[in-house]
C-alpha positions as CSV (number, residue, x, y, z in Angstrom):
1,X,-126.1,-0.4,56.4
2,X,-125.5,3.2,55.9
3,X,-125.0,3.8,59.5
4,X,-122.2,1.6,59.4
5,X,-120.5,2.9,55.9
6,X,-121.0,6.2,57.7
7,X,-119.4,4.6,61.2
8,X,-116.1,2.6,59.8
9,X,-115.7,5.2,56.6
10,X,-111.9,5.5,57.9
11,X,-111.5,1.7,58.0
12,X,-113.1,1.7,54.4
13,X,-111.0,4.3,53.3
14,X,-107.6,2.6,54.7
15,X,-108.7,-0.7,53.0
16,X,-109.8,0.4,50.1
17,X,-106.7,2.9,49.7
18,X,-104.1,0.0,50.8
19,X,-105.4,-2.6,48.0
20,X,-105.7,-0.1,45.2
21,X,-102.2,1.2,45.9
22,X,-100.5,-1.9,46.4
23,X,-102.2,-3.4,43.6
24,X,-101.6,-0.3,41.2
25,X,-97.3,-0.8,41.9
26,X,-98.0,-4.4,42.0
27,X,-99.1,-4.1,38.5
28,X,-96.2,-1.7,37.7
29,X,-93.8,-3.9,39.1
30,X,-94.5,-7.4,37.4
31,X,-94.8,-4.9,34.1
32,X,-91.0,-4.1,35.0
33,X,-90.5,-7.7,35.5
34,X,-92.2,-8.9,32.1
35,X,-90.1,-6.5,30.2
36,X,-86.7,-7.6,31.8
37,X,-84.9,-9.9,29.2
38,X,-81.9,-10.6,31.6
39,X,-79.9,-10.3,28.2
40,X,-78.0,-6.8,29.8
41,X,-78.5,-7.2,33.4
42,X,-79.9,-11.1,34.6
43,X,-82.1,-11.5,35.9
44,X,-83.7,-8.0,36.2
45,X,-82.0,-4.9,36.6
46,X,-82.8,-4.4,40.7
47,X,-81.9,-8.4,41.3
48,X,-78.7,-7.8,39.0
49,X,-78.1,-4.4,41.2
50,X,-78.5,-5.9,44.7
51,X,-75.9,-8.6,43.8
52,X,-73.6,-6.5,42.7
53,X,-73.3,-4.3,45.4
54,X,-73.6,-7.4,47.7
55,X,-70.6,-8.7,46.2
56,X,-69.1,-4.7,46.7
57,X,-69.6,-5.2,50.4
58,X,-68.3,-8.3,50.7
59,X,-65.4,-7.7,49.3
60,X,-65.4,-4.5,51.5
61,X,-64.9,-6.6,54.7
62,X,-62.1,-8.8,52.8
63,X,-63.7,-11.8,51.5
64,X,-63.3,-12.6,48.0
65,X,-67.0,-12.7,47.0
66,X,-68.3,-13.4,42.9
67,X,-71.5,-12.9,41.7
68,X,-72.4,-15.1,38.7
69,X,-75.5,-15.8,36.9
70,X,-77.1,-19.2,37.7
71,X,-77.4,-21.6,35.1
72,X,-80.4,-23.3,35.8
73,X,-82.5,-20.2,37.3
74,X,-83.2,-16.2,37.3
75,X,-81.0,-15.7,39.5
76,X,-77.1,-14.5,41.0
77,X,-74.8,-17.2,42.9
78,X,-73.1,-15.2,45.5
79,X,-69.8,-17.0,45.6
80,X,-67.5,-16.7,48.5
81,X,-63.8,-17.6,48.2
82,X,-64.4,-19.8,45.8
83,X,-67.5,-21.4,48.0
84,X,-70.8,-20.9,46.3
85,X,-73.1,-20.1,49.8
86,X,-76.8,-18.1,48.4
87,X,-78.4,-17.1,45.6
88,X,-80.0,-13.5,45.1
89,X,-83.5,-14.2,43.4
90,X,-86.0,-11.4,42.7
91,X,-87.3,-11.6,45.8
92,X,-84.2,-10.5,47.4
93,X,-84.3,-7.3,46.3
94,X,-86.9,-5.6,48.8
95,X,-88.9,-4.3,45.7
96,X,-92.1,-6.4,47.1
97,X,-91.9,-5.0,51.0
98,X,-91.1,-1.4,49.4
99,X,-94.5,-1.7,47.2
100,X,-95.8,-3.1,51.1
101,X,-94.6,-0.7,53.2
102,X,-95.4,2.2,50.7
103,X,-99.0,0.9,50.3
104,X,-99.6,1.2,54.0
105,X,-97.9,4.7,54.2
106,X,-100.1,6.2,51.7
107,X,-103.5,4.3,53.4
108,X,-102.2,5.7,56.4
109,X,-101.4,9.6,54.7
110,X,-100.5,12.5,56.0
111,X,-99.3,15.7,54.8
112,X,-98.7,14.9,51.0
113,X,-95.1,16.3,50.8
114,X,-94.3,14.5,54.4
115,X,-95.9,11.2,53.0
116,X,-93.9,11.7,49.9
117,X,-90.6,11.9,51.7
118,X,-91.5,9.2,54.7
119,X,-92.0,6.7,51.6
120,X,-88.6,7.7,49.8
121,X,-86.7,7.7,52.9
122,X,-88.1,4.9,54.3
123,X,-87.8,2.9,51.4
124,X,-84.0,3.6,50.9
125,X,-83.6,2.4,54.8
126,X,-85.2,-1.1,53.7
127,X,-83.8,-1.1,50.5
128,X,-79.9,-0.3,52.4
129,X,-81.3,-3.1,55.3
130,X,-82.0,-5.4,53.2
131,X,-78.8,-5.1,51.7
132,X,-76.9,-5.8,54.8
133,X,-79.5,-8.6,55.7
134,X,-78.3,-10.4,52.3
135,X,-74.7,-9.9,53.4
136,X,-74.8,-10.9,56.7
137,X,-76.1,-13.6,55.5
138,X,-74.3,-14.8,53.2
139,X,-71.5,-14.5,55.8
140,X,-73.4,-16.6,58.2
141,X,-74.0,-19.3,55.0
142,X,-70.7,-19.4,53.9
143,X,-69.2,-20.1,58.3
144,X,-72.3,-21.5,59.7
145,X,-74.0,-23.5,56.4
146,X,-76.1,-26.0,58.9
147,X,-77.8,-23.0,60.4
148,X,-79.3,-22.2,56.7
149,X,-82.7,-22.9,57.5
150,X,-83.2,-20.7,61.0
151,X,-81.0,-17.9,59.3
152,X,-82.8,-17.5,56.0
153,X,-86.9,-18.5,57.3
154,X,-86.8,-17.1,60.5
155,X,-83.8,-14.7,62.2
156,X,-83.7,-12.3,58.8
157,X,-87.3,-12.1,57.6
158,X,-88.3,-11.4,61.3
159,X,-85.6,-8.1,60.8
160,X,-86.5,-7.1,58.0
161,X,-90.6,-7.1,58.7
162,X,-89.5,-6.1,62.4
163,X,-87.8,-2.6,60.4
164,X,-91.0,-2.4,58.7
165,X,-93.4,-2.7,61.6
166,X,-91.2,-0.2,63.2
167,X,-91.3,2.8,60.5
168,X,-94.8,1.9,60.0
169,X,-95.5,2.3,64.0
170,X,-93.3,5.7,63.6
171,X,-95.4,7.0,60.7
172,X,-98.8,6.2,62.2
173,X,-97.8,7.7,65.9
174,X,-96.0,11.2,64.4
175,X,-97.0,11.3,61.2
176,X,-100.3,10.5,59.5
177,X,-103.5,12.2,59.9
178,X,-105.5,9.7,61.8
179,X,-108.1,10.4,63.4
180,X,-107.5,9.8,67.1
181,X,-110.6,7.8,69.1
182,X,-111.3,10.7,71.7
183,X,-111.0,13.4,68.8
């Protein structure tokens, strides 16, 4: 048994350093979200925050876009010339792949000031990719509405995890300190 603690003590040590990290800003997070009223910014500040600026870029490329609290749910109805076309819900904000993707990084650690910057940069990009996902879209729901179920299961969460696979794949190849097999 000890030969084999000893053998796969880097496995361990990524497993073991993944859970208690993700679980640790798991934890944070859903503390966050229990102490969000929604009576400032509904549903939670992020949510709130990701609809707005949604609705910014929207606007941006000419569309008349409103966000508006739904009635019947935590969440914002993106409104597009006058057409309501998605909803932003918490899990639209990115905060659960950023708590994913940072859990990884920081199994997978390298230099502490490079592992600290590789998790702040790489969660802005996901944050900011995610943000175009959501707008995109909603541009896609609001001229192509019988292509919902392909855009919103399968075409956009295959970016955004593909974006995440990929700065993972970049962090583990140039980054971490892994040990290499023929070390």
């Amino acid at each position: 048994m000890r030969a084999l603690l000893v053998k796969y003590k880097s496995v361990i040590r990524f497993i073991v350093t993944f859970l208690a990290v993700y679980a640790a800003l798991t934890i944070a997070y859903n503390f966050y979200l229990n102490s969000s009223d929604g009576s400032e910014f509904y549903p939670d500040y992020l949510t709130n925050l990701v609809a707005e600026q949604t609705k910014a870029l929207l606007n941006g490329f000419g569309y008349d876009t409103k966000v508006l609290p739904h009635p019947d749910e935590p969440s914002m109805k993106i409104v597009i010339n006058g057409k309501y076309v998605a909803r932003v819900i918490e899990g639209c904000n990115a905060i659960s792949i950023i708590i994913l993707f940072i859990s990884f990084i920081v199994a997978f650690a390298g230099k502490w000031k490079s592992t600290l910057f590789y998790c702040f940069a790489g969660s802005i990009l996901i944050y900011a990719f995610n943000l175009i996902r959501i707008v995109i879209l909603s541009v896609g729901l609001y001229h192509y509405p019988w292509r919902q179920e392909i855009m919103h299961t399968v075409i956009f969460p295959m970016l955004i995890y593909g974006v995440v696979f990929s700065l993972w794949m970049v962090w583990v190849n140039r980054f971490s300190k892994t040990i290499k097999p023929n070390d």
